[in-house]
C-alpha positions as CSV (number, residue, x, y, z in Angstrom):
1,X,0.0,0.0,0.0
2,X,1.4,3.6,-1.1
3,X,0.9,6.8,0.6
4,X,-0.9,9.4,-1.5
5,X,-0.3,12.9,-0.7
6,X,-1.9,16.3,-2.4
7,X,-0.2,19.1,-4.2
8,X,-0.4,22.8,-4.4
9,X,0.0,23.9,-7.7
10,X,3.8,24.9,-7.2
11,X,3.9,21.2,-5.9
12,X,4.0,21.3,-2.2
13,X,2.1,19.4,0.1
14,X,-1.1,20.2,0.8
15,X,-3.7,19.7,3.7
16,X,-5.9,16.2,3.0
17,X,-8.3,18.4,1.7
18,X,-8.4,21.8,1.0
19,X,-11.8,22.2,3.6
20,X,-9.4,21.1,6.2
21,X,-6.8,23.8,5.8
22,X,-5.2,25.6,8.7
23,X,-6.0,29.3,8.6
24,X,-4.0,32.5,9.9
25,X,-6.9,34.1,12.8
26,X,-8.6,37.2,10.9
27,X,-7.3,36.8,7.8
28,X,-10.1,35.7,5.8
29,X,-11.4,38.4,3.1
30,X,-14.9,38.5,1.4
31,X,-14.6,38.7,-2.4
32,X,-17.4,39.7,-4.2
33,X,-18.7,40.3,-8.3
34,X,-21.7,42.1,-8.6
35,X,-21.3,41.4,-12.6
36,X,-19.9,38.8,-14.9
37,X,-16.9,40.4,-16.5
38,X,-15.2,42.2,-14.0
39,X,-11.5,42.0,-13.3
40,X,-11.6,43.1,-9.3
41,X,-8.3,42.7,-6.6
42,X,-7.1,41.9,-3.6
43,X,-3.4,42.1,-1.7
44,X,-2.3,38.8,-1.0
45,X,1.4,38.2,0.3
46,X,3.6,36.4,-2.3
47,X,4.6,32.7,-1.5
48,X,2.1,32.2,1.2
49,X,-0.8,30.0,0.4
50,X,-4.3,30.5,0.4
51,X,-7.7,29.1,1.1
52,X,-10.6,30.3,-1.8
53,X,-13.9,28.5,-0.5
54,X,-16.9,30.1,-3.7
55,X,-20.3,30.2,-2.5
56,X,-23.0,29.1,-3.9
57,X,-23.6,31.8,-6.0
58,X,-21.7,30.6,-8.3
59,X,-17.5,29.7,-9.0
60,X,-14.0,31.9,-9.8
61,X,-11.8,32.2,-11.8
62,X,-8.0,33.9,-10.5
63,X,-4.9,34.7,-12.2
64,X,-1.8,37.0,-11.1
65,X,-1.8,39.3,-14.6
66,X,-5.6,39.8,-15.2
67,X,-8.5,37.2,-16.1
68,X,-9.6,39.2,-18.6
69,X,-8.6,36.4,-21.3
70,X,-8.6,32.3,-21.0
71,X,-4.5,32.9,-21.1
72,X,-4.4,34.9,-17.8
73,X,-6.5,32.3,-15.7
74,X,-4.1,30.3,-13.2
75,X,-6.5,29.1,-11.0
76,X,-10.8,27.7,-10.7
77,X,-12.9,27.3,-8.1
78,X,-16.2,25.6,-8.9
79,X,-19.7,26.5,-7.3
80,X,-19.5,25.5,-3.5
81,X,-15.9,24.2,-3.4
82,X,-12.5,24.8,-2.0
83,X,-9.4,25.5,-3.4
84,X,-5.7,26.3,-2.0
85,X,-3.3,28.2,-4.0
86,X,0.1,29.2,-3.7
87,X,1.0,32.9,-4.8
88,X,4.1,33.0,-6.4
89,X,6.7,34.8,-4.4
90,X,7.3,37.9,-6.5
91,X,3.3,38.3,-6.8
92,X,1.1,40.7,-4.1
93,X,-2.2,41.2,-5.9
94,X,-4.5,38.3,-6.7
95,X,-7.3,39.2,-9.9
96,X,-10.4,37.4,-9.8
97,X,-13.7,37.4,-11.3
98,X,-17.3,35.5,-10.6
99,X,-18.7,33.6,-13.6
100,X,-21.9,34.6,-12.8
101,X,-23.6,38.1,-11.6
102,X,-23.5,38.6,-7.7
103,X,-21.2,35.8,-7.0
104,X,-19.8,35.7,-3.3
105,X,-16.5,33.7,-2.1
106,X,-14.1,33.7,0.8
107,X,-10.3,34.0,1.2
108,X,-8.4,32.8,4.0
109,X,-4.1,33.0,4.1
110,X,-3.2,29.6,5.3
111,X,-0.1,28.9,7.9
């Protein structure tokens, strides 16, 4: 029997499962898109990784240029799900977008 482990996307080890991360105390932030489209921002601290947990208004998209085109998109979070992410280092703004109007998710800074 073999150990199976999960990976970040810059190939760390990961929590066994991204709803059972282990947060930094009051760093979550509340990311909203009022309308489909949008290309909003948020500081994040490069290196560290993250916690992105979408609602269930609907999923996100995030990339570290823009997400204004399919190029730009490093990272999805379907309707209702969890995702961790790891910023890379020289990065300190996150871009994200909603793929549908009013779409609410939640950004924690993990330890």
């Amino acid at each position: 029997m073999s150990d199976v482990y999960l990976s970040d996307n810059a190939g760390n080890r990961a929590s066994p499962g991204a709803v059972c991360c282990d947060p930094v105390l009051a760093s979550g932030q509340t990311m909203t898109d009022a309308a489909i489209g949008g290309d909003h921002t948020v500081t994040v601290v490069g290196g560290a990784r993250y916690a992105f947990t979408a609602g269930l208004t609907g999923g996100f998209i995030f990339g570290i240029a823009a997400v204004t085109t399919a190029a730009n998109i490093v990272w999805a979070c379907g309707l209702n799900d969890t995702i961790v992410m790891k910023i890379p280092a020289s990065y300190t703004t996150l871009h994200y977008a909603s793929l549908v109007n009013g779409g609410t998710g939640y950004l924690r800074k993990l330890n």
